[in-house]
Each structure stands twice: as C-alpha cells, then as structure tokens.
C-alpha positions as CSV (number, residue, x, y, z in Angstrom):
1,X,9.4,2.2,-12.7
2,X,5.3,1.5,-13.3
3,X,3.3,2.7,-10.3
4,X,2.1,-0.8,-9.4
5,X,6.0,-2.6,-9.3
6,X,7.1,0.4,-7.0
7,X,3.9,-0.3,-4.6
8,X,4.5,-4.0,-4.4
9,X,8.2,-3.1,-3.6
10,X,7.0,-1.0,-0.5
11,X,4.3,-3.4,0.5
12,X,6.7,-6.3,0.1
13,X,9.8,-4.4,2.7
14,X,6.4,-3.0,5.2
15,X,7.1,-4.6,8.2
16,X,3.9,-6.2,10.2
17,X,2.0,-3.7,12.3
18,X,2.3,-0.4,10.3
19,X,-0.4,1.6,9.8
20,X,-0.5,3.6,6.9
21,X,-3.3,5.7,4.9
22,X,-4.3,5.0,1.1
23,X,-2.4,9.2,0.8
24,X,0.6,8.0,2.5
25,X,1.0,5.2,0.0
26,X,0.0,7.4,-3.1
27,X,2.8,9.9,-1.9
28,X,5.2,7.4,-1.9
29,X,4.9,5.8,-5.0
30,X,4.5,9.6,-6.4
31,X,7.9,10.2,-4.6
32,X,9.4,6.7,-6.5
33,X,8.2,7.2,-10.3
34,X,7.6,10.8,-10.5
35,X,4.5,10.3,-11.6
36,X,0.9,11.5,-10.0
37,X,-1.6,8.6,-9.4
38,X,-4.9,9.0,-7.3
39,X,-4.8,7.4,-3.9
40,X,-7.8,5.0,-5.0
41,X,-5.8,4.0,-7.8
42,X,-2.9,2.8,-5.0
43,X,-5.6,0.9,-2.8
44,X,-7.2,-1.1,-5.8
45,X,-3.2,-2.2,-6.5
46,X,-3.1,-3.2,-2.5
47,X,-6.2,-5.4,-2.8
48,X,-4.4,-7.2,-5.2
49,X,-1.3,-7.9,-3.6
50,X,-2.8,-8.3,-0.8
51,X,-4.1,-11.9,-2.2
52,X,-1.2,-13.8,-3.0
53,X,1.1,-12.1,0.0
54,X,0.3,-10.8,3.5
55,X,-2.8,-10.0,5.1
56,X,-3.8,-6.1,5.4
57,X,-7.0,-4.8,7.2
58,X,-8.8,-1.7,7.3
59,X,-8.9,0.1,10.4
60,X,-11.1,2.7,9.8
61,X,-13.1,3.5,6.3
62,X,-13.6,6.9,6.6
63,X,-10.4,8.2,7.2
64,X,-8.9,5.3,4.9
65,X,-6.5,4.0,7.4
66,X,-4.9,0.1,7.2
67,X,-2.6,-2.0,8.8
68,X,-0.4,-4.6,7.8
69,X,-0.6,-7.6,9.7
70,X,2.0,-10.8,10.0
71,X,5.4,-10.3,9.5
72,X,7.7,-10.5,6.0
73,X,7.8,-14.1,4.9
C-alpha cells in the first residue's frame, strides 16, 4: 500500500478531537506499508487531505502537535 493511500485511510477513520503528532502519524503509516517515510513527508500529505475533507489545526508548532476537528462525515 503507497504511503499517502494508508494516511488518508487513518485520517479518514480519526474520529473528531484527537490530537496527534506529525511522529505519531509517520509511525503509523511506517507500521501499515513497511516502509520508512520522514514525518514532514506525512504532514505535506495531511495538508492535502485536509482540503477536500475535514478540518485539522495545529496546536502547537514546535512540538508539531494537531487536532482533528468535526466529526466523520
């Protein structure tokens, strides 16, 4: 399964009010394909999703930390 596929797939069954970390995501998708991708890599992928489907925000830069916001369509 392609990295990007396998992060829409967990974005898409994140229920609203999670927080999770740009790491926490790259681990997971690592954990899905078997294959390493860089945590900024993961985040570019979320901004894209995050245009056609449910809002996310960024709680705090530094420590890359989001939530998701709204609940699954």
């Amino acid at each position: 399964m392609e990295a990007k596929k396998a992060l829409y797939e967990i974005l898409d069954k994140m229920p609203g009010g999670v927080t999770f970390t740009g790491g926490s995501i790259q681990y997971h998708v690592q954990s899905i394909t078997g294959e390493y991708h860089y945590p900024s890599t993961m985040l570019r992928y979320m901004r894209e999703w995050r245009c056609t489907h449910r809002k996310i925000v960024c709680i705090h830069k530094g420590k890359s930390l989001y939530q998701m916001i709204g609940s699954k369509p």
